[in-house]
C-alpha positions in Angstrom: -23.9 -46.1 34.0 -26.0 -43.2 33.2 -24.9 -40.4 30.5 -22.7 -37.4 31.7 -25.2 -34.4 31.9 -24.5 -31.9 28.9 -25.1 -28.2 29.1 -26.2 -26.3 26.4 -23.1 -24.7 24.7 -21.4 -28.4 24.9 -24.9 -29.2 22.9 -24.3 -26.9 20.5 -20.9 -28.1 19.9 -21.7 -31.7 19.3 -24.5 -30.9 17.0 -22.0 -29.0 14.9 -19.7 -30.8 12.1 -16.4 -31.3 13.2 -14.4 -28.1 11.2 -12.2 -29.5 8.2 -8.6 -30.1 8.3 -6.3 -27.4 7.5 -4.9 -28.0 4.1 -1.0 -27.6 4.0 1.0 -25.6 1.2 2.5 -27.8 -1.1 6.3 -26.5 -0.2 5.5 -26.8 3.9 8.3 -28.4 6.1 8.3 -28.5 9.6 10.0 -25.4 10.2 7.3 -23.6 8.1 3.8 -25.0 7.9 2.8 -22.5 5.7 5.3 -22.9 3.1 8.4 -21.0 1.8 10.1 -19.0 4.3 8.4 -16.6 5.3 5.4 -17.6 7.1 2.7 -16.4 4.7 0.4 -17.6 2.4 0.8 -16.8 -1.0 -2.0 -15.2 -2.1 -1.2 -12.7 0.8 1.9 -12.1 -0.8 1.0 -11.4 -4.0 -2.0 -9.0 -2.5 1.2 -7.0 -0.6 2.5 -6.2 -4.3 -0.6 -5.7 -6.3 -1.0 -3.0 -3.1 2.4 -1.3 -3.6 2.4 -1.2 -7.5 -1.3 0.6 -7.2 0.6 2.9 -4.5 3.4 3.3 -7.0 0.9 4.4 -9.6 -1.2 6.5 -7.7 2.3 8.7 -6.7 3.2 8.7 -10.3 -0.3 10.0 -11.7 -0.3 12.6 -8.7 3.6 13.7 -9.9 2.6 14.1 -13.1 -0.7 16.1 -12.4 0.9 17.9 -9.2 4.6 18.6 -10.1 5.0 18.1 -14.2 1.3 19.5 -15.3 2.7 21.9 -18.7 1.2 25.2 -17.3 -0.5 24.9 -14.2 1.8 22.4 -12.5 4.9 23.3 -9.5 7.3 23.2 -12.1 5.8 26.1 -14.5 4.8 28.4 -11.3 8.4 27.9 -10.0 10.0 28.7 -13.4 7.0 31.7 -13.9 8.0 33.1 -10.3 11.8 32.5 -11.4 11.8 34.8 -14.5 9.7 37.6 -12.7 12.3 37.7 -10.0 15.2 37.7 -12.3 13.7 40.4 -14.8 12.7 42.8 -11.5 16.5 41.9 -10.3 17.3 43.4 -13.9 15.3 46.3 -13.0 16.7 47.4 -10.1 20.3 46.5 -11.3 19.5 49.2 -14.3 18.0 51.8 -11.8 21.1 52.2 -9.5 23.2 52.4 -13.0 21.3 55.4 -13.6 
């Protein structure tokens, strides 16, 4: 019996190696191939944190340079505006005394 013709993608295909088996996590069951419980690798999981603790940082940093900064910071303008509109309040508290 003659050989099935092969076209050239099927070619291509046999010529290749056969792609490795998967390798299952140590703590897969049946329920979850990948292991533990929640469907994801590990190293995924720990790359989720390492992501939110940089985030973490970066917001703390930009607090403290933003908000917190001694004299040039939120907090020193707020306070700065808060004294100059409680001394002019003064002022014109003393003017209608007059």
């Amino acid at each position: 019996m003659p050989a099935p013709a092969v076209s050239g993608f099927n070619k291509l295909r046999l010529m290749l190696p056969a792609p490795a088996a998967r390798r299952k996590h140590p703590h897969a069951s049946a329920e979850h191939p990948a292991g533990g419980t929640s469907g994801y690798e590990g190293g995924e999981n720990m790359r989720n944190i390492l992501i939110t603790v940089m985030m973490i940082v970066v917001v703390v940093l930009l607090f403290n340079s933003v908000i917190a900064a001694d004299s040039t910071g939120t907090q020193a303008r707020i306070k700065e505006q808060g004294s100059n509109a409680n001394t002019r309040i003064g002022e014109l508290l003393e003017d209608d005394d007059k």
